[in-house]
C-alpha positions as CSV (number, residue, x, y, z in Angstrom):
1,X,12.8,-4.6,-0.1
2,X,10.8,-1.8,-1.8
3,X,8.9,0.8,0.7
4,X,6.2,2.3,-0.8
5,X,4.7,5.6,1.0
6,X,4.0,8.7,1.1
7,X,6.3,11.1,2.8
8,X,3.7,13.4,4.9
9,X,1.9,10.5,6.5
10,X,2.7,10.1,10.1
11,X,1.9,6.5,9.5
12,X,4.8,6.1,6.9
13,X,7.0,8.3,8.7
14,X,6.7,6.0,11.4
15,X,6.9,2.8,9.6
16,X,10.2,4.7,8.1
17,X,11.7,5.0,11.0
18,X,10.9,1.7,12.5
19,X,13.3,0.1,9.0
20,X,15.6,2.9,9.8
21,X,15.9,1.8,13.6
22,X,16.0,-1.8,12.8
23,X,18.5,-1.2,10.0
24,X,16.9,-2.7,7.1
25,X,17.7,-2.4,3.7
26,X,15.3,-0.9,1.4
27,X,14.7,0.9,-1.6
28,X,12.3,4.3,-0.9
29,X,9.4,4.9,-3.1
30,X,7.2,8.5,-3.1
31,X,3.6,7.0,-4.4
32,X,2.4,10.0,-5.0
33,X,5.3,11.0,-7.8
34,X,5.9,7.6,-8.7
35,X,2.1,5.4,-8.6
36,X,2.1,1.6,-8.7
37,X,1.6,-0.1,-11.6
38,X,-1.8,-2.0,-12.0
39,X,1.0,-4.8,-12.9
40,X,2.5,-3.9,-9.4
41,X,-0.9,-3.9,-7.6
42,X,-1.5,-7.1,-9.0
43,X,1.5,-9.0,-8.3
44,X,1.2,-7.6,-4.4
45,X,-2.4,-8.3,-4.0
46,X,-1.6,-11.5,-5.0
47,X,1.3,-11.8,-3.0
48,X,-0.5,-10.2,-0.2
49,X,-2.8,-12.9,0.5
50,X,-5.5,-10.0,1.9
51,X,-9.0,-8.3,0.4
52,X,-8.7,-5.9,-2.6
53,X,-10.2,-3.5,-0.3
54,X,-7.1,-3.5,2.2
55,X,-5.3,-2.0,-1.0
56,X,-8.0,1.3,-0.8
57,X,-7.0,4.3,1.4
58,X,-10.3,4.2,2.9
59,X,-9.8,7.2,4.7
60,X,-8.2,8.9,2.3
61,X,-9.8,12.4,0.0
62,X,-9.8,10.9,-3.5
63,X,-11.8,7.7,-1.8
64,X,-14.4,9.8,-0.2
65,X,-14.4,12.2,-3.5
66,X,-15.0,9.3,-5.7
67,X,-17.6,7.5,-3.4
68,X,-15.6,4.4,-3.3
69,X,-17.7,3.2,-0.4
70,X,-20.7,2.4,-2.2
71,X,-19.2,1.8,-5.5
72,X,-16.5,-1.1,-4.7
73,X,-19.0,-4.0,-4.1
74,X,-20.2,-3.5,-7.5
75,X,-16.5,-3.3,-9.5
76,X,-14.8,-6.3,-10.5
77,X,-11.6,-7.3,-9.4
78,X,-9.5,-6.1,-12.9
79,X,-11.9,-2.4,-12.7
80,X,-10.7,-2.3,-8.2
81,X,-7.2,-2.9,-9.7
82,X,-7.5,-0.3,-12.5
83,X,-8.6,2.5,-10.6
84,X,-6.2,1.6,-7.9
85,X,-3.5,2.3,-10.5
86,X,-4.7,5.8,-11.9
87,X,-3.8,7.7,-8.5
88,X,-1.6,6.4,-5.8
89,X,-3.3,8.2,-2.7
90,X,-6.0,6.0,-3.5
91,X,-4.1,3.0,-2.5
92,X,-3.6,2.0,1.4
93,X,0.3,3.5,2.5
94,X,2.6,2.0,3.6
95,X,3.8,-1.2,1.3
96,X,6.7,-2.9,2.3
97,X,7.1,-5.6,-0.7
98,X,10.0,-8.5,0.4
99,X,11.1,-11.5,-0.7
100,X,7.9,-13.8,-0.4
101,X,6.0,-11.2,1.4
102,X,3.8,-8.2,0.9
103,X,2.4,-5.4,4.1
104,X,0.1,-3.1,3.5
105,X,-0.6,-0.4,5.9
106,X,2.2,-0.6,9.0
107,X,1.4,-2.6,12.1
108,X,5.1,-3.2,14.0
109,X,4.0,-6.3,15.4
110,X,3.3,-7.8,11.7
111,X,6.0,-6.0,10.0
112,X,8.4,-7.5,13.0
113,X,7.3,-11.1,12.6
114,X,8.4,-10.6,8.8
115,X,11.7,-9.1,9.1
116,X,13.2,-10.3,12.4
């Protein structure tokens, strides 16, 4: 599995050491030093099976900066997905991406159904 996070969010840390506990396998990704790919974002969107707009970190500086809250009903899919990819603290943390499977954001009761 790949973990996608960012290291100072309590949210990841926790979601970290939920794999940790549980002993999963996974291979550690820092989004801010290494962004997904709008290829990436695509394929997990897709694979995701939620809203584009579960990818934003809505609460997030660059969001609120960019006044994403107004502007993302009127951007396209491909323009959502192409910003997405120019800054990874713009996209929602954490991303667990498995085998047939994609979470976004970490809720233990989802992430548990998925990997137990």
């Amino acid at each position: 599995m790949l973990f996608v996070c960012y290291p100072q969010c309590t949210t990841c840390k926790k979601a970290r050491a939920w794999l940790d506990q549980i002993g999963a396998a996974y291979t550690f990704r820092d989004i801010k030093l290494d962004n997904p790919s709008e290829t990436e974002l695509r394929q997990w969107y897709a694979a995701s099976g939620l809203p584009l707009k579960r990818f934003f970190n809505t609460s997030g500086l660059q969001y609120k900066a960019l006044a994403l809250k107004d502007k993302l009903s009127t951007m396209s899919e491909d323009e959502q997905l192409s910003l997405l990819a120019t800054d990874g603290m713009l996209v929602k943390r954490p991303i667990l991406v498995g085998d047939g499977f994609v979470l976004v954001g970490f809720k233990q009761d989802e992430w548990e159904s998925k990997l137990r």
